[in-house]
C-alpha positions as a Python dict, from the first residue, in 0.01 Angstrom:
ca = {
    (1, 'X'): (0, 0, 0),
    (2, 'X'): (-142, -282, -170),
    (3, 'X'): (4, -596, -327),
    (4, 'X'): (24, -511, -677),
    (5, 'X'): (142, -752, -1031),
    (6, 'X'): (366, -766, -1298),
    (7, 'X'): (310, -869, -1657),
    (8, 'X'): (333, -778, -2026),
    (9, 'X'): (115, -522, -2189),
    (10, 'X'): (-19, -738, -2525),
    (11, 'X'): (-169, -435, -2712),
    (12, 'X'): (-472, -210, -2836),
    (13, 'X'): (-836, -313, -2885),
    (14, 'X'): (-1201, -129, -2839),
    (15, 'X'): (-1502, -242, -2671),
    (16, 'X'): (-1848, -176, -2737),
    (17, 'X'): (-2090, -122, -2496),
    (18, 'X'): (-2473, -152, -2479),
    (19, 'X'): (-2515, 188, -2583),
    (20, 'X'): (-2292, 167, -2900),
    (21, 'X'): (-2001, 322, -2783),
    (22, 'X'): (-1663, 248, -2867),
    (23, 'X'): (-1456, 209, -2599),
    (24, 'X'): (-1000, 217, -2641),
    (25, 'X'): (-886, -67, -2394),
    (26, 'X'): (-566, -236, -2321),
    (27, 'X'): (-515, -561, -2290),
    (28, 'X'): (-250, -679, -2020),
    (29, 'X'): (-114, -1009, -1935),
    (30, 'X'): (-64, -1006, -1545),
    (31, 'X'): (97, -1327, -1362),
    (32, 'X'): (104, -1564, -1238),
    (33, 'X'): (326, -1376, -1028),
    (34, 'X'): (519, -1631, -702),
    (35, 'X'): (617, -1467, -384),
    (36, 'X'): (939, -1499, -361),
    (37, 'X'): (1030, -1333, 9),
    (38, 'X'): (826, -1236, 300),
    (39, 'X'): (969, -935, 539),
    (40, 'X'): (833, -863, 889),
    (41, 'X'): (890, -626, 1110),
    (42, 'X'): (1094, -846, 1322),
    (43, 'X'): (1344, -974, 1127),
    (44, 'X'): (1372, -680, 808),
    (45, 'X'): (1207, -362, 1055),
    (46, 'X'): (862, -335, 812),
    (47, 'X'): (633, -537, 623),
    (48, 'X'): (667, -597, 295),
    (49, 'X'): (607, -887, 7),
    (50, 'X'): (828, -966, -265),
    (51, 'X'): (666, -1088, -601),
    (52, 'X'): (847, -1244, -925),
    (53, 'X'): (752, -1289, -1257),
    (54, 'X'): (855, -1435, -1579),
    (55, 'X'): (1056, -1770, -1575),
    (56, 'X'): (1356, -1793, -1722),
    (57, 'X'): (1678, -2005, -1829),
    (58, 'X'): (1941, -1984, -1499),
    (59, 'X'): (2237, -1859, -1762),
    (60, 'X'): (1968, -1546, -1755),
    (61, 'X'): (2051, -1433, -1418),
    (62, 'X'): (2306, -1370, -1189),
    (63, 'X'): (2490, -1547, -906),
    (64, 'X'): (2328, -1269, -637),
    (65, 'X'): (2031, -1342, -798),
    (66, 'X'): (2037, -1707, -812),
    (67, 'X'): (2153, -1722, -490),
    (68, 'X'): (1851, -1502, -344),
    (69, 'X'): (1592, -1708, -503),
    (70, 'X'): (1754, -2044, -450),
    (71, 'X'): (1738, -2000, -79),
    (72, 'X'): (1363, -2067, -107),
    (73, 'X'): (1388, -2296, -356),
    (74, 'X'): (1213, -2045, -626),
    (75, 'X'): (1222, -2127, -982),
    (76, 'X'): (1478, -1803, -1194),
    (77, 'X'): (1277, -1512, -1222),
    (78, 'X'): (1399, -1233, -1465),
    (79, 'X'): (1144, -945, -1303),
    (80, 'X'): (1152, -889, -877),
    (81, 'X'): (973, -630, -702),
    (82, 'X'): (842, -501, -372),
    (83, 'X'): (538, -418, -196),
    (84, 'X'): (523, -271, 173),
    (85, 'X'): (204, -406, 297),
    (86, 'X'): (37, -377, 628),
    (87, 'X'): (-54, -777, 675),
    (88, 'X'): (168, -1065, 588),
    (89, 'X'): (49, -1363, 759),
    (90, 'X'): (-217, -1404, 422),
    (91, 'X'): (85, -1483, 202),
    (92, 'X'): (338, -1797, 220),
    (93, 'X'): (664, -1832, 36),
    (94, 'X'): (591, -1962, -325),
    (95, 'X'): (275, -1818, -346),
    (96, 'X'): (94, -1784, -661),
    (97, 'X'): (-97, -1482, -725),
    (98, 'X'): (-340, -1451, -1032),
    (99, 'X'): (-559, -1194, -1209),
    (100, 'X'): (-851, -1357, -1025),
    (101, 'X'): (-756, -1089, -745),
    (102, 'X'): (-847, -845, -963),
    (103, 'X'): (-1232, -718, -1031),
    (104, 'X'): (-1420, -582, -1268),
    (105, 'X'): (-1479, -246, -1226),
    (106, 'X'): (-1206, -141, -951),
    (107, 'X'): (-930, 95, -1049),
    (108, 'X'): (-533, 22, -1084),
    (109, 'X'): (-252, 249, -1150),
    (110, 'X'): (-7, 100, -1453),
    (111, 'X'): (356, 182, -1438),
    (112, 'X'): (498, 79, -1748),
    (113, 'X'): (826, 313, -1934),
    (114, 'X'): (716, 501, -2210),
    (115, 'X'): (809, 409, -2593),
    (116, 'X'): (1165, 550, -2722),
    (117, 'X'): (1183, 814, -2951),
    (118, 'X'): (1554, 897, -3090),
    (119, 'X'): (1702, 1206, -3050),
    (120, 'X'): (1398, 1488, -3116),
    (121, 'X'): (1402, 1835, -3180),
    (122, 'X'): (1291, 2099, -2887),
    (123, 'X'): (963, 2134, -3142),
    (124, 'X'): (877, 1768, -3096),
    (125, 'X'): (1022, 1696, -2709),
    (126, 'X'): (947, 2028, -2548),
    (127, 'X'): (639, 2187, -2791),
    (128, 'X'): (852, 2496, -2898),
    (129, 'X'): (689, 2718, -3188),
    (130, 'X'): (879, 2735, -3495),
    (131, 'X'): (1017, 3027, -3659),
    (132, 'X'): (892, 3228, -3943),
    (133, 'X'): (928, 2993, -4316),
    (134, 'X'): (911, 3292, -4525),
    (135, 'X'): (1053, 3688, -4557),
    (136, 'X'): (1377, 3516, -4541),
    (137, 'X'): (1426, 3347, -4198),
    (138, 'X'): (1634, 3074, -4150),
    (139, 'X'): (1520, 2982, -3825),
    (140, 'X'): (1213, 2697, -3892),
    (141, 'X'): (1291, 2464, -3618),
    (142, 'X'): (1619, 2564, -3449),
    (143, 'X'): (1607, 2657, -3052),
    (144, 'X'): (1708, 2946, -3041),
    (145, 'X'): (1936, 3173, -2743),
    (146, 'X'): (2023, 2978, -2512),
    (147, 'X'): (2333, 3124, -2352),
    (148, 'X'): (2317, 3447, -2127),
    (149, 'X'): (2543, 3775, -2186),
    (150, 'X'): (2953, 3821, -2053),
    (151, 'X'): (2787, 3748, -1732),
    (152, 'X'): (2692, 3472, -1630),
    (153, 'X'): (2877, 3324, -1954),
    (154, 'X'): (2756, 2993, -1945),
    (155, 'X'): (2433, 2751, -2039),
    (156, 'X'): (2221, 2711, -1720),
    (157, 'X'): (2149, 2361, -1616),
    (158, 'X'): (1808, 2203, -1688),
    (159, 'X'): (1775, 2426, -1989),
    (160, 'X'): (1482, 2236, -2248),
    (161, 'X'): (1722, 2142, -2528),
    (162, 'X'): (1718, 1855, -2821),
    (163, 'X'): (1784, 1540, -2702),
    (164, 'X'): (1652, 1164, -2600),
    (165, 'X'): (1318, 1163, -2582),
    (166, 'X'): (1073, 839, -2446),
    (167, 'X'): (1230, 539, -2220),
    (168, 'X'): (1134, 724, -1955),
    (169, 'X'): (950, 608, -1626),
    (170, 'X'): (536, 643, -1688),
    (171, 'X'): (242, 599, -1387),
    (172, 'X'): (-106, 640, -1579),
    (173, 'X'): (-377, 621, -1260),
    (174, 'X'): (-685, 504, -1230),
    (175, 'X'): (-776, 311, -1490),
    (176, 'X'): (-1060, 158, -1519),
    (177, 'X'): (-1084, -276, -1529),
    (178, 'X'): (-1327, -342, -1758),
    (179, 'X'): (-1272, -724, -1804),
    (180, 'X'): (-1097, -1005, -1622),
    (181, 'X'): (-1010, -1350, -1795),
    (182, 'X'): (-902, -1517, -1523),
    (183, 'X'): (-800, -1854, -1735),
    (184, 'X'): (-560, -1646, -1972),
    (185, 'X'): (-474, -1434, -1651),
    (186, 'X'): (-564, -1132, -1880),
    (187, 'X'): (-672, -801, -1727),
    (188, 'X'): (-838, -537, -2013),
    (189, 'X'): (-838, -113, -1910),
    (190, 'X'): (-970, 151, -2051),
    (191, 'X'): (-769, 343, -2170),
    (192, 'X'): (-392, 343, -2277),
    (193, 'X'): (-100, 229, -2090),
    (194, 'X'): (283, 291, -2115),
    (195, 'X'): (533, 94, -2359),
    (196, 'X'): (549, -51, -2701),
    (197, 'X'): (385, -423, -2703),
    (198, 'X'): (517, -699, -2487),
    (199, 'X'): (659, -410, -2261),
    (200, 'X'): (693, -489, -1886),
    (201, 'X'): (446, -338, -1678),
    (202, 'X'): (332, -334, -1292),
    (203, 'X'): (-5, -294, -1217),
    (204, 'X'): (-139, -168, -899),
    (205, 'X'): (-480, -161, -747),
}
């Protein structure tokens, strides 16, 4: 695996190209991301870097987690993650990684979670047709059977019901980066990407 980064996803904008088409793009803010813990084989049994992003007040976090970046003398972080990686003698504790690692052109996987939406219907969080609206029927947008006859006499599990919908784990894949500001550590992709604005995302080449 590669090392990947963490940031904010700051919204929606188009692009035109040369050609007059109008491109959808995403603008994300990635980094600066520190390294915050360096395992080897030898001490942890694999290889693997450990990023952080987003300062924040120490009241933020807690005494595990103070404690675990204090040890290296790392500013609070509110977001940690991990990256197995084959090579880790090109990274040093406190690190800083920017979007200049990033190119245009290449193609990242985003890993964001997915906008809530309430409690929805089985019409709206499962695509169910509707019922009949006229001749009488009073079944527009209810589910339906779902129970079975004297035998088994119960709901099975995992049956597509109403329920919460969104807030739920999202990968989109190859995306395409179509322009890198380097200065404002700002990565733009075409295409869309998980999460309302501001939502944390991880972005992975």
């Amino acid at each position: 695996m590669s090392l990947g980064m963490l940031g904010n996803k700051v919204g929606m904008t188009q692009i035109f190209t040369e050609d007059g088409n109008a491109n959808p793009v995403t603008i994300i803010k990635v980094g600066p991301c520190v390294v915050t813990q360096i395992k080897t084989t030898s001490t942890d049994g694999y290889n693997a870097i450990q990023i952080g992003y987003k300062q924040v007040p120490r009241q933020k976090l807690t005494k595990p987690e103070l404690g675990h970046l204090d040890k290296t003398n790392i500013v609070p972080l509110k977001y940690l993650k991990e990256y197995p990686i084959d090579n880790v003698e090109d990274f040093t504790l406190g690190q800083i990684i920017n979007a200049e690692d990033f190119e245009e052109g290449q193609f990242v996987d985003v890993t964001g979670k997915s906008i809530g939406k309430g409690f929805a219907g089985t019409i709206k969080r499962h695509h169910y047709t509707r019922g009949p609206m006229t001749h009488g029927s009073k079944n527009h947008r209810a589910p339906g059977s779902i129970g079975a006859a004297s035998y088994p006499a119960r709901v099975f599990k995992g049956m597509r019901m109403a329920g919460r919908m969104g807030t739920d784990r999202v990968k989109v894949e190859n995306l395409k980066v179509v322009k890198v500001v380097p200065e404002k550590n700002l990565l733009v992709v075409k295409g869309c990407v998980p999460g309302h604005k501001n939502a944390f995302v991880t972005v992975q080449k």
